[in-house]
PDB file of N, CA, C and O in Angstrom:
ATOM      1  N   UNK A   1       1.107 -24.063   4.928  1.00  0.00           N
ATOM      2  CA  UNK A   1       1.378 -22.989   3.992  1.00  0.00           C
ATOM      3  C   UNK A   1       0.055 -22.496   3.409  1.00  0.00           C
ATOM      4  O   UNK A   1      -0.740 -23.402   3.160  1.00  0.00           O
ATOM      5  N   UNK A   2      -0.375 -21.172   3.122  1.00  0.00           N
ATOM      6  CA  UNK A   2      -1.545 -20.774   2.873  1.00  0.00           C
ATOM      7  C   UNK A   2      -1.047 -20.199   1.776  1.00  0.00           C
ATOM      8  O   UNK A   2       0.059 -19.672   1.653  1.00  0.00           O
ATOM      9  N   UNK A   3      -2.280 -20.369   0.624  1.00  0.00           N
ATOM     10  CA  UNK A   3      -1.743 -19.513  -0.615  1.00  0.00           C
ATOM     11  C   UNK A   3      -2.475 -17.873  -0.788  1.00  0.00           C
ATOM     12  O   UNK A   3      -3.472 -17.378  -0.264  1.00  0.00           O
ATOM     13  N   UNK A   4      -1.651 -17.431  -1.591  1.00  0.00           N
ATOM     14  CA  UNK A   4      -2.633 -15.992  -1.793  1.00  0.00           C
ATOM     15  C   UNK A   4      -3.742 -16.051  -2.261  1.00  0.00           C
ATOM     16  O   UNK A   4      -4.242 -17.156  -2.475  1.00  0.00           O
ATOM     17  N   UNK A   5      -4.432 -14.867  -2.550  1.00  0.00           N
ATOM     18  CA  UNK A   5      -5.622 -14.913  -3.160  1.00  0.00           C
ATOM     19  C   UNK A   5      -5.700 -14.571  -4.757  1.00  0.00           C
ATOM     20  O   UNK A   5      -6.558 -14.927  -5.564  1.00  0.00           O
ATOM     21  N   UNK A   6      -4.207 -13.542  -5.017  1.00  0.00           N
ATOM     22  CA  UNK A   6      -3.668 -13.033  -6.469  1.00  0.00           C
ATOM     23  C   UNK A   6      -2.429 -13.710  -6.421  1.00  0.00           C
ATOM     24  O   UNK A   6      -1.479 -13.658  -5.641  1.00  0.00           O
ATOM     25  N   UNK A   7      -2.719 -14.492  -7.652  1.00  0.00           N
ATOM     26  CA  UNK A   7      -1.113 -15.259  -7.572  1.00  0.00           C
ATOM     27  C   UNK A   7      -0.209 -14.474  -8.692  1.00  0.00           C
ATOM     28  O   UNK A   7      -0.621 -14.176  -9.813  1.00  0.00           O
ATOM     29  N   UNK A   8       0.979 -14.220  -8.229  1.00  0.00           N
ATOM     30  CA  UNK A   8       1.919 -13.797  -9.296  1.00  0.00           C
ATOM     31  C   UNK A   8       2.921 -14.344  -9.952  1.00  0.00           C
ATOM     32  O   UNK A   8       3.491 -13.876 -10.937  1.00  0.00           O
ATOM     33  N   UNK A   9       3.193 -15.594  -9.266  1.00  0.00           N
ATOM     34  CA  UNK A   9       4.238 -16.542  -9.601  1.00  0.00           C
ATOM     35  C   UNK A   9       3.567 -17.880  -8.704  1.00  0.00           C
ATOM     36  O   UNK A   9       2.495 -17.807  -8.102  1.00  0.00           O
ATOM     37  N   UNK A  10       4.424 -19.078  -8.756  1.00  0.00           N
ATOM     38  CA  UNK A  10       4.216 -20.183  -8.323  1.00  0.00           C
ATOM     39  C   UNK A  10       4.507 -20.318  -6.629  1.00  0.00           C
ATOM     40  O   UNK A  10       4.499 -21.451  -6.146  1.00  0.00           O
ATOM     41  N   UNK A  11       4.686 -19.486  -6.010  1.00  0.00           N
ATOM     42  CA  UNK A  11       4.643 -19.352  -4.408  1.00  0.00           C
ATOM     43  C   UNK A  11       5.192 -20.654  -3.941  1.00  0.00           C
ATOM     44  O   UNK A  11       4.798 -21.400  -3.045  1.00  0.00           O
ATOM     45  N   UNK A  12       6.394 -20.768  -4.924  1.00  0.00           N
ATOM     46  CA  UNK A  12       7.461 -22.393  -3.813  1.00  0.00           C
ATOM     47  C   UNK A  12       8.403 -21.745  -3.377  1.00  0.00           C
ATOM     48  O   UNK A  12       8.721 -22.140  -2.255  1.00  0.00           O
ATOM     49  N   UNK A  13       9.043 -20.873  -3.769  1.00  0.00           N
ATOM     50  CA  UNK A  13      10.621 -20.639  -3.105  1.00  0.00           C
ATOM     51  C   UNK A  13      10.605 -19.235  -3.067  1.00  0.00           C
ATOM     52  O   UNK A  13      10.010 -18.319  -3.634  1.00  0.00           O
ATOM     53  N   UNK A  14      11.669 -19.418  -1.999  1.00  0.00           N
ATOM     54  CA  UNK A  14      11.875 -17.909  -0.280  1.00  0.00           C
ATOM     55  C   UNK A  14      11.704 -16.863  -1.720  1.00  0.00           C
ATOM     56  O   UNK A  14      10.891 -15.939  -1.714  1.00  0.00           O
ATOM     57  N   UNK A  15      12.756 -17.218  -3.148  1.00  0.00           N
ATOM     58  CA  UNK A  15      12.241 -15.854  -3.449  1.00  0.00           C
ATOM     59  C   UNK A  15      10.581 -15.361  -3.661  1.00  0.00           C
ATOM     60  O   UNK A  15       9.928 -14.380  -3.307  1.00  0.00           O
ATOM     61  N   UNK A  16      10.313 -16.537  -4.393  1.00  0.00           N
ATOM     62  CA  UNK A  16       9.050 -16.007  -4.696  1.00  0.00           C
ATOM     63  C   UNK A  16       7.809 -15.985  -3.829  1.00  0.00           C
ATOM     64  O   UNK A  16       6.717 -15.610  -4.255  1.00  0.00           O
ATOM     65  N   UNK A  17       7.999 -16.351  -2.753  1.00  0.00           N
ATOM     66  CA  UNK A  17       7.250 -15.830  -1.745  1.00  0.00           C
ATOM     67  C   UNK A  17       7.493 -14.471  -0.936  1.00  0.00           C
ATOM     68  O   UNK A  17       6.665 -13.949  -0.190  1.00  0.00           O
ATOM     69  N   UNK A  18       9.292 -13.796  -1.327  1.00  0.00           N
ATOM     70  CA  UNK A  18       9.677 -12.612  -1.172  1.00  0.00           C
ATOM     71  C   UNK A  18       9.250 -11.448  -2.250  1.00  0.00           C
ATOM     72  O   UNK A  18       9.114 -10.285  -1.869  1.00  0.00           O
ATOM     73  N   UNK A  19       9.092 -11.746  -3.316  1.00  0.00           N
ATOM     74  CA  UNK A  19       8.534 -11.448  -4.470  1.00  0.00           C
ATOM     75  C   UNK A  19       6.989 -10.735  -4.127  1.00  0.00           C
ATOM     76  O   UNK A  19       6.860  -9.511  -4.098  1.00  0.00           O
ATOM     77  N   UNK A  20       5.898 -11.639  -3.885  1.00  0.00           N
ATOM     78  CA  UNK A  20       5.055 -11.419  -3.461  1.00  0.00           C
ATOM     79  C   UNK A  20       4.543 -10.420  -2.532  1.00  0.00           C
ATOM     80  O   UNK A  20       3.587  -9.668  -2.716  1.00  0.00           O
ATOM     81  N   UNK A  21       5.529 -10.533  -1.205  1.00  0.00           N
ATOM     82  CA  UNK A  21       5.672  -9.529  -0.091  1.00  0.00           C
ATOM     83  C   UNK A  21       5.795  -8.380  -0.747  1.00  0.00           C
ATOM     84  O   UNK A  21       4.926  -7.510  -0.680  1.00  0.00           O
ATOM     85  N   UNK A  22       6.615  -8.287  -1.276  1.00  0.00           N
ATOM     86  CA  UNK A  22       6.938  -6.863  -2.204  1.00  0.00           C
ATOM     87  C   UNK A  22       6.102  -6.229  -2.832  1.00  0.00           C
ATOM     88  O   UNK A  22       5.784  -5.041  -2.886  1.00  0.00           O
ATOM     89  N   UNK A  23       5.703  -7.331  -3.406  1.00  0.00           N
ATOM     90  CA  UNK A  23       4.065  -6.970  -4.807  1.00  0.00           C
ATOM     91  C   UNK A  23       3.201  -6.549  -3.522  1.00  0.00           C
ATOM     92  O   UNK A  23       2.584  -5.495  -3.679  1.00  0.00           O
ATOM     93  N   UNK A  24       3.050  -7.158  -2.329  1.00  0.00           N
ATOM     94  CA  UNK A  24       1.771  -6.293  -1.304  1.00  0.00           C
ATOM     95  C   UNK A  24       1.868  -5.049  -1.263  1.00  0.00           C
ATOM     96  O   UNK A  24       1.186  -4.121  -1.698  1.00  0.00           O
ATOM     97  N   UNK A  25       3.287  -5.180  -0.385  1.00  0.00           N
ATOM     98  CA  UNK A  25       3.885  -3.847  -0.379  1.00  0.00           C
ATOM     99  C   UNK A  25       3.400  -2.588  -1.276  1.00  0.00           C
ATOM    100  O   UNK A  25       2.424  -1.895  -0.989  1.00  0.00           O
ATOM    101  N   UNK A  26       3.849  -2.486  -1.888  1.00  0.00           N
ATOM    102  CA  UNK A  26       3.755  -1.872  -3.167  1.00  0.00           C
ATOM    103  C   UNK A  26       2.444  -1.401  -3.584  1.00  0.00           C
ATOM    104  O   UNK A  26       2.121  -0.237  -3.824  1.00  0.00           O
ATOM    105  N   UNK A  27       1.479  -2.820  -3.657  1.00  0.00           N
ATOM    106  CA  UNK A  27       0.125  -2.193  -3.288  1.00  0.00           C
ATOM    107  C   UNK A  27      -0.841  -1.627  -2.533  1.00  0.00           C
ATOM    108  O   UNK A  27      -1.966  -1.161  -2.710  1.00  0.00           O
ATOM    109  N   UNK A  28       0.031  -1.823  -1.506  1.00  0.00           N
ATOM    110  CA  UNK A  28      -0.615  -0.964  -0.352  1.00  0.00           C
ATOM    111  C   UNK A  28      -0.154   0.213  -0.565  1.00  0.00           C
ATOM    112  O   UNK A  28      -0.935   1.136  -0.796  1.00  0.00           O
ATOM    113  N   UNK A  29       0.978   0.372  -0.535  1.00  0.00           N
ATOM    114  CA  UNK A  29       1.450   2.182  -0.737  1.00  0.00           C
ATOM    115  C   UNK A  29       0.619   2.610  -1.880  1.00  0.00           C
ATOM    116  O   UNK A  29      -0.046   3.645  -1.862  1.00  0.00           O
ATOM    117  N   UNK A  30       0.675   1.760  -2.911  1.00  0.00           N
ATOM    118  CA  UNK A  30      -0.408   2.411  -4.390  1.00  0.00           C
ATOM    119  C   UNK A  30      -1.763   2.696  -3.815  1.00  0.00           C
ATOM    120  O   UNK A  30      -2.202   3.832  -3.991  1.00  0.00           O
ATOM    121  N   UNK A  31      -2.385   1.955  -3.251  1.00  0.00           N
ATOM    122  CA  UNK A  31      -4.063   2.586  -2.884  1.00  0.00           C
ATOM    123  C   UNK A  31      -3.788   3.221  -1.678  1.00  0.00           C
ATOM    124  O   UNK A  31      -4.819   3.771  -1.291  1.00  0.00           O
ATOM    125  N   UNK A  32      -2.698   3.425  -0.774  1.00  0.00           N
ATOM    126  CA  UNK A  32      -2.899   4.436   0.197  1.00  0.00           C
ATOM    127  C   UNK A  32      -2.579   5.738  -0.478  1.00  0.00           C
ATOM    128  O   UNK A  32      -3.150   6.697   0.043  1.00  0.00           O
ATOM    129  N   UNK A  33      -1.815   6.016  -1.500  1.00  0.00           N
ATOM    130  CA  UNK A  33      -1.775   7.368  -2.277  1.00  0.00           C
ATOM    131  C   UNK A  33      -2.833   7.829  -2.257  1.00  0.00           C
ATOM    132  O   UNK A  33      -3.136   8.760  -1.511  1.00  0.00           O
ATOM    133  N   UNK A  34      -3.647   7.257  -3.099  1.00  0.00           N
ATOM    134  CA  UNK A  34      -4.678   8.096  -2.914  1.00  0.00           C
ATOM    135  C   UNK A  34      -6.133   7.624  -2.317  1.00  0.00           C
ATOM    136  O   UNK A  34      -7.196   7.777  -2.919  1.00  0.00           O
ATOM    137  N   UNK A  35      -5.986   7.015  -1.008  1.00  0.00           N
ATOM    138  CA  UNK A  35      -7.014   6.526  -0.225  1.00  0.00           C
ATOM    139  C   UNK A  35      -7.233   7.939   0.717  1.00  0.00           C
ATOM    140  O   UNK A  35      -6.196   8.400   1.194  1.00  0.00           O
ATOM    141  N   UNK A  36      -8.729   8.781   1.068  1.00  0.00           N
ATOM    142  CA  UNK A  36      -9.066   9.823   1.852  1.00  0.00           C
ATOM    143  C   UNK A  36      -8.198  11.458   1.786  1.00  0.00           C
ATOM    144  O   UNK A  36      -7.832  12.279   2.627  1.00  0.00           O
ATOM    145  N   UNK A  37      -8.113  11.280  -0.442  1.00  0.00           N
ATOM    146  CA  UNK A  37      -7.330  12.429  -0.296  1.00  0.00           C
ATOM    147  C   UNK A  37      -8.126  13.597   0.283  1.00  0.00           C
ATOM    148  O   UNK A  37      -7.659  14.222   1.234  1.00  0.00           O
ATOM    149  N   UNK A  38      -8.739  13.764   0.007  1.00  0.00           N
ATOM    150  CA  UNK A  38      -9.748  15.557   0.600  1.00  0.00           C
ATOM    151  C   UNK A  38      -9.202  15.207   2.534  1.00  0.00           C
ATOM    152  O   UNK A  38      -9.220  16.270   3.155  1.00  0.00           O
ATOM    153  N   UNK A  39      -8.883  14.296   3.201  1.00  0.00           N
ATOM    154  CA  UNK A  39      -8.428  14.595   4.530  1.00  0.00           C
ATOM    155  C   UNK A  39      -6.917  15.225   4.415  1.00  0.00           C
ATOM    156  O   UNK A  39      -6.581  15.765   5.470  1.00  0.00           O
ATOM    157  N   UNK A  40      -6.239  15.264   3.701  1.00  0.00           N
ATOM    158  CA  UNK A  40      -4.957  14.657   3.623  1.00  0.00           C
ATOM    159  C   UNK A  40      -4.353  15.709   2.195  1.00  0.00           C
ATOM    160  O   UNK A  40      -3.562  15.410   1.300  1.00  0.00           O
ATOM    161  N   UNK A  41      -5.024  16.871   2.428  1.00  0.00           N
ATOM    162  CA  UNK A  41      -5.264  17.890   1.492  1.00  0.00           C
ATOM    163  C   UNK A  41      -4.201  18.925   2.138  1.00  0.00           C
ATOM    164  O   UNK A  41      -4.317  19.041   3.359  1.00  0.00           O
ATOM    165  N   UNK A  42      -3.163  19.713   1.516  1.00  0.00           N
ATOM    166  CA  UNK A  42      -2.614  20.666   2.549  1.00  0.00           C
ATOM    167  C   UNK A  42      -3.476  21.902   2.652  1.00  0.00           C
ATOM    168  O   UNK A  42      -4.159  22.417   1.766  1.00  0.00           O
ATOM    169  N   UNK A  43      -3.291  22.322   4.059  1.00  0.00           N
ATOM    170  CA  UNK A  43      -3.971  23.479   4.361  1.00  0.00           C
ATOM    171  C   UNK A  43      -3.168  24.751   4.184  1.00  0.00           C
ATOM    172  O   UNK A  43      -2.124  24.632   4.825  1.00  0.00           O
ATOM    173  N   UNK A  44      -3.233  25.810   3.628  1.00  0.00           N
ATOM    174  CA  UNK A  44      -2.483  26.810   2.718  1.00  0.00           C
ATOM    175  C   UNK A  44      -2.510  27.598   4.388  1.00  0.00           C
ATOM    176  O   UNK A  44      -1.538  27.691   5.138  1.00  0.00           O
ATOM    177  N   UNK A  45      -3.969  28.114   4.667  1.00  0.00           N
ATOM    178  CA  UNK A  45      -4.006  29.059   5.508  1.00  0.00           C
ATOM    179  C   UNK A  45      -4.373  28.276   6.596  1.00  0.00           C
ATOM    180  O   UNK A  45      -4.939  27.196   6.425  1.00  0.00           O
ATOM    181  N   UNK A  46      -3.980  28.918   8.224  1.00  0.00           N
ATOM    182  CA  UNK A  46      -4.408  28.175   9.221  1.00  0.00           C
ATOM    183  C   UNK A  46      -5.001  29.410   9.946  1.00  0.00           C
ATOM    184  O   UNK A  46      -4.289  30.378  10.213  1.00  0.00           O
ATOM    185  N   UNK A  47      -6.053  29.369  10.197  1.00  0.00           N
ATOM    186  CA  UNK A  47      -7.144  30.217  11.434  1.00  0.00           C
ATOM    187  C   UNK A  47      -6.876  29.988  12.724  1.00  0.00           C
ATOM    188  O   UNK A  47      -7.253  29.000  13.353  1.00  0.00           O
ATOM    189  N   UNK A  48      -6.098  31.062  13.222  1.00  0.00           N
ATOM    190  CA  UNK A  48      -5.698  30.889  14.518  1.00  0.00           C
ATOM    191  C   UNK A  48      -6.310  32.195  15.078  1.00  0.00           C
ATOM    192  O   UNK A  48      -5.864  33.264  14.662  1.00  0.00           O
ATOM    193  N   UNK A  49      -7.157  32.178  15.862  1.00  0.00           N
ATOM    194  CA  UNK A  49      -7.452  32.726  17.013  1.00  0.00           C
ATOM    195  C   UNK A  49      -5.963  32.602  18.857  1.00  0.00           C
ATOM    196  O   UNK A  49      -5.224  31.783  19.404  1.00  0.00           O
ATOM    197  N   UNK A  50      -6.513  34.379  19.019  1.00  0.00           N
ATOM    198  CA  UNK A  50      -5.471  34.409  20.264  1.00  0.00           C
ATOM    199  C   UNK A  50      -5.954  33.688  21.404  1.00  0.00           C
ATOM    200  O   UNK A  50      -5.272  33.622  22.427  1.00  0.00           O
TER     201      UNK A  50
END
């Protein structure tokens, strides 16, 4: 069994090792919000040549 590196609870039982998963989760979607916004910018107008 390997422990985390941020503990949020005591990491013994399915929940709270489900718990955890979640808490990743979660943080990954939080810093991918706004990870490389200027790529990821909408483009209003598109330059299309015929």
């Amino acid at each position: 069994m390997t422990f985390p590196l941020l503990k949020i609870n005591q990491y013994r039982s399915d929940s709270e090792i489900s718990e955890k998963k979640g808490f990743v989760s979660f943080t990954k979607g939080l810093f991918g919000t706004f990870r490389n916004l200027t790529a990821h910018v909408a483009n209003v107008e598109w330059n299309m040549s015929e």
